[in-house]
N, CA and C atoms as an extended XYZ file, in Angstrom:
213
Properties=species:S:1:pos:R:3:atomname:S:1:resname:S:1:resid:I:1 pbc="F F F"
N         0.821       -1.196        0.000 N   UNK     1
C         0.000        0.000        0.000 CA  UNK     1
C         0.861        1.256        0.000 C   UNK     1
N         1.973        0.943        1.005 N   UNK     2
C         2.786        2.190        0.771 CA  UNK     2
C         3.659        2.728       -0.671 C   UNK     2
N         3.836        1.365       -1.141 N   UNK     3
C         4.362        1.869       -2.627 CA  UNK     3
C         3.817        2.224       -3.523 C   UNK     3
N         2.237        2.306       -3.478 N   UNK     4
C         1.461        2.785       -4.337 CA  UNK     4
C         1.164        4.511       -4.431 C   UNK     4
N         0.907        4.490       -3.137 N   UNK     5
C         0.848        6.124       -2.504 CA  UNK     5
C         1.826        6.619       -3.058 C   UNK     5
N         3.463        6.199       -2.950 N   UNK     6
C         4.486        6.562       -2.921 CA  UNK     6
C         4.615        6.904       -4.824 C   UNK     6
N         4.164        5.638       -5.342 N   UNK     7
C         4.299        5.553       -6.605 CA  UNK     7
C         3.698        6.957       -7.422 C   UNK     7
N         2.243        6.753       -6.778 N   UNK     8
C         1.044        7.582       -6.894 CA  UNK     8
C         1.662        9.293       -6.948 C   UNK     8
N         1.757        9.761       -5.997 N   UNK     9
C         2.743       10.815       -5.721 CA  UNK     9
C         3.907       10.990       -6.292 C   UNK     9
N         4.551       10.237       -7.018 N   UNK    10
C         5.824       10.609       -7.514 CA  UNK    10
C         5.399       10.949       -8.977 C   UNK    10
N         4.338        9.835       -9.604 N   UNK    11
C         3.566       10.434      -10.739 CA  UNK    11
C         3.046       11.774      -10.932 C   UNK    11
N         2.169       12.050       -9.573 N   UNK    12
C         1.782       13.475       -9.581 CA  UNK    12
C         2.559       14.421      -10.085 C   UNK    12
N         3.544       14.257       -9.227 N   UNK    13
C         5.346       15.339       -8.997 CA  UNK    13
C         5.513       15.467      -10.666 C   UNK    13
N         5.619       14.446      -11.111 N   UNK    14
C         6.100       14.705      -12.584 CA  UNK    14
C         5.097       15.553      -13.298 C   UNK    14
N         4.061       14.897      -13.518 N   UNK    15
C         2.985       15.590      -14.444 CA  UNK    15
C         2.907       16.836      -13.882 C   UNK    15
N         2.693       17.185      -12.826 N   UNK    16
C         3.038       18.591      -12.347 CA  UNK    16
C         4.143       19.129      -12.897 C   UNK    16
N         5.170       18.681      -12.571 N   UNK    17
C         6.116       19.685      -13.609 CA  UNK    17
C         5.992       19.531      -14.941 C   UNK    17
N         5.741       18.649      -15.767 N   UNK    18
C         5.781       18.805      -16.923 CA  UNK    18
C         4.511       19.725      -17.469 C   UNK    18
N         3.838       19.603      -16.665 N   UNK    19
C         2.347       20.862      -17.147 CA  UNK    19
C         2.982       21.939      -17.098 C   UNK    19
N         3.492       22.461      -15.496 N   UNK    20
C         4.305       23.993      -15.750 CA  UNK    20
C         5.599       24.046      -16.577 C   UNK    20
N         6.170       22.930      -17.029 N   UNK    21
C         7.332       23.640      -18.091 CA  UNK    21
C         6.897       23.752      -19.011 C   UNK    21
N         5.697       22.963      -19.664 N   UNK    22
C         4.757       23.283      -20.710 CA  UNK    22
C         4.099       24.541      -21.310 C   UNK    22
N         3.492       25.259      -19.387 N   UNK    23
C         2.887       26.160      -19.775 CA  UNK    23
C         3.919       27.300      -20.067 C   UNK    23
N         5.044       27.153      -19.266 N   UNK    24
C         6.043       28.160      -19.069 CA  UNK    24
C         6.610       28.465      -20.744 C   UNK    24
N         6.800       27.202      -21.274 N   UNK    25
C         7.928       27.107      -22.835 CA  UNK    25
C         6.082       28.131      -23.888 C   UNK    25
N         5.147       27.801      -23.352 N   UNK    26
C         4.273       28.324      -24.141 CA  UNK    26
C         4.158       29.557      -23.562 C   UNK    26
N         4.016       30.348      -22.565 N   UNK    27
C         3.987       31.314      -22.451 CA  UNK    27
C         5.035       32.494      -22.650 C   UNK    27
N         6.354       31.806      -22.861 N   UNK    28
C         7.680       32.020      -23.290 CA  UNK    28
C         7.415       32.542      -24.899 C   UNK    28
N         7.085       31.816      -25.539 N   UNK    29
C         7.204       31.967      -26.810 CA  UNK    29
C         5.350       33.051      -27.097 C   UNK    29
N         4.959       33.001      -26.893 N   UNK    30
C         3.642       33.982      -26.477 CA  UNK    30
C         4.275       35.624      -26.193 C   UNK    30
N         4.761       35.615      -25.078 N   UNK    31
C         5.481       37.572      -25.009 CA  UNK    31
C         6.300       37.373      -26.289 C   UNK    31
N         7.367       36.322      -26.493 N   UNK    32
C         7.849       36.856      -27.645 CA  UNK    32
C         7.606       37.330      -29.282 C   UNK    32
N         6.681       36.144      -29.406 N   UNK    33
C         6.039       36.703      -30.416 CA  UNK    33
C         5.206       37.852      -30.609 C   UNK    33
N         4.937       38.460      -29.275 N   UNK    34
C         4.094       39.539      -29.438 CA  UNK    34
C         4.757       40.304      -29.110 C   UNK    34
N         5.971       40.449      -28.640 N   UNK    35
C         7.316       41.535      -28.841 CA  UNK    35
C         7.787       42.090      -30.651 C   UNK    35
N         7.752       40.608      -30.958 N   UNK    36
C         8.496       40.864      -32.586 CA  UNK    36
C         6.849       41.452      -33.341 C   UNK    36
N         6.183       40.722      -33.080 N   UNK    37
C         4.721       41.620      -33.666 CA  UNK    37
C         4.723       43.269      -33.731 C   UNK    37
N         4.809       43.427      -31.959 N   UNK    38
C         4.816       45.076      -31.667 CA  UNK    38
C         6.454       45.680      -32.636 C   UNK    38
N         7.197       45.161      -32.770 N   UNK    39
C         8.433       45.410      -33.310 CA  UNK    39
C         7.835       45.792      -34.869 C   UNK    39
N         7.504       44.852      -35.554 N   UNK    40
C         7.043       44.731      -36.656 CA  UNK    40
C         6.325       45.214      -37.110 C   UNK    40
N         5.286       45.456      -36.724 N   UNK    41
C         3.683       46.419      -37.343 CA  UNK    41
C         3.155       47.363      -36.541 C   UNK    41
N         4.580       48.142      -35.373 N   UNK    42
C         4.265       49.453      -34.794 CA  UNK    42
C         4.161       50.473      -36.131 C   UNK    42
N         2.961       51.501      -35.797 N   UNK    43
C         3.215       52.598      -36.879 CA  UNK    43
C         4.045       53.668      -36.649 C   UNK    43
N         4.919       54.121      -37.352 N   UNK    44
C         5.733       55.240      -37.376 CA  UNK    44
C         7.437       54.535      -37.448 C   UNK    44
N         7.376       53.397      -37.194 N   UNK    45
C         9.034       52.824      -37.519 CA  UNK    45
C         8.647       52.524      -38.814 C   UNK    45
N         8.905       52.830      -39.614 N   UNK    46
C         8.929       52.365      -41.567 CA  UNK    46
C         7.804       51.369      -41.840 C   UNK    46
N         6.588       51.936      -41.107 N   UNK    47
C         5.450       51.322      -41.941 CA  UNK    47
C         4.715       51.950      -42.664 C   UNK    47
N         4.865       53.356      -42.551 N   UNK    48
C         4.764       54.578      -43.567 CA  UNK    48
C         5.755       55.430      -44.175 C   UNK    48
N         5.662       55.117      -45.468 N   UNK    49
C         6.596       56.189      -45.979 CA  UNK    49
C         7.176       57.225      -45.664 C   UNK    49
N         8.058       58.016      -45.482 N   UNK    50
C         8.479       58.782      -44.987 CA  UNK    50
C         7.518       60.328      -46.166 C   UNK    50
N         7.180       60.032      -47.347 N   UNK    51
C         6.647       60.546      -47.677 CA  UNK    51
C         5.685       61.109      -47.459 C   UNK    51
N         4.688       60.459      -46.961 N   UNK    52
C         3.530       60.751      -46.752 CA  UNK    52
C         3.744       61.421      -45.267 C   UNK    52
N         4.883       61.276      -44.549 N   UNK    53
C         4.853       61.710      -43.399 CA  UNK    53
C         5.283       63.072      -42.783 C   UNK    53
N         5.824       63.524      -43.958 N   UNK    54
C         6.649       64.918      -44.586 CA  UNK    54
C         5.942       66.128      -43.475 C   UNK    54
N         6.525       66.929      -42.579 N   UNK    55
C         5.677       67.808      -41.942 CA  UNK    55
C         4.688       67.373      -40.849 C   UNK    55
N         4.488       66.103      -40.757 N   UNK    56
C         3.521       65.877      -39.793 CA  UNK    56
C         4.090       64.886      -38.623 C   UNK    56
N         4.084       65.652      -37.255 N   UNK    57
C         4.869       65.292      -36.477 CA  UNK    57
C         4.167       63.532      -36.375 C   UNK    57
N         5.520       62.788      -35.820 N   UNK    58
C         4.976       61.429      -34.754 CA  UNK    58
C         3.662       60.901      -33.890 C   UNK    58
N         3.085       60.291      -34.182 N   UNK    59
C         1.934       60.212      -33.007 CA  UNK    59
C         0.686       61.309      -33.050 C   UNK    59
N         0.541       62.325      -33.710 N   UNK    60
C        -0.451       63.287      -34.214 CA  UNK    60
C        -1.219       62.599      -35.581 C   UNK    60
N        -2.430       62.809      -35.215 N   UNK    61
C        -3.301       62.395      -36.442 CA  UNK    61
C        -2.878       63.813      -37.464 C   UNK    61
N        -2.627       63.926      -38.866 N   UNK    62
C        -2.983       64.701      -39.934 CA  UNK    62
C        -4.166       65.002      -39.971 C   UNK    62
N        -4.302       66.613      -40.087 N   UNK    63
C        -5.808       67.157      -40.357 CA  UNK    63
C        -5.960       67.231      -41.882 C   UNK    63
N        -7.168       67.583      -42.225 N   UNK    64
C        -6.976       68.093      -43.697 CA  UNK    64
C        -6.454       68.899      -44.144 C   UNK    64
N        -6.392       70.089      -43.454 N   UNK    65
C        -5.720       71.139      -43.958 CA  UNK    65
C        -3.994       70.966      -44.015 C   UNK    65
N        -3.774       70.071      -43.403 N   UNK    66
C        -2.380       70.046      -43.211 CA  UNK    66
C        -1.548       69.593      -45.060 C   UNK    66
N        -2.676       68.545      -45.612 N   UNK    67
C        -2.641       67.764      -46.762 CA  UNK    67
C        -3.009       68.962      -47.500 C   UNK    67
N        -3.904       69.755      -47.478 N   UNK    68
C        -4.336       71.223      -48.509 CA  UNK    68
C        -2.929       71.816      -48.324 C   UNK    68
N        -2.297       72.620      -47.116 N   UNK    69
C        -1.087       73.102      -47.535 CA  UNK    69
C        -0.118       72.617      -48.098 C   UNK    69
N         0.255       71.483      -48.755 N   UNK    70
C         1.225       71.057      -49.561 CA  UNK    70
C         0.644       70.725      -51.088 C   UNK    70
N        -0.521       70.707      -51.514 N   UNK    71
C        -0.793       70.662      -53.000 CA  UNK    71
C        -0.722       72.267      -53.730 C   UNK    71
């Protein structure tokens, strides 16, 4: 009886860790990919032309008039 308990419990121990290194290696790769995402398809690092961006500061929406003074 005691080696069963014993057995019983040592099984636990494992599957327990292997669930949290599981969740850990997945949650690992989860921030990172959503690091290189935010890296990747932030606006204002070269996802707009620098053209179109001519005069109009960072982080400010363009009004219309701003687009009327340059035609």
């Amino acid at each position: 009886m005691r080696c069963t308990v014993n057995c019983l419990r040592f099984q636990c121990n494992l599957f327990l860790v292997y669930t949290l290194g599981q969740f850990t290696r997945n949650y690992t790769q989860t921030v990172k990919r959503a690091a290189d995402n935010k890296r990747r398809y932030a606006p204002g690092e070269g996802s707009i032309p620098p053209v179109l961006l001519s005069g109009v500061s960072k982080g400010v929406c363009p009004l219309a008039h701003d687009f009327a003074r340059k035609v």
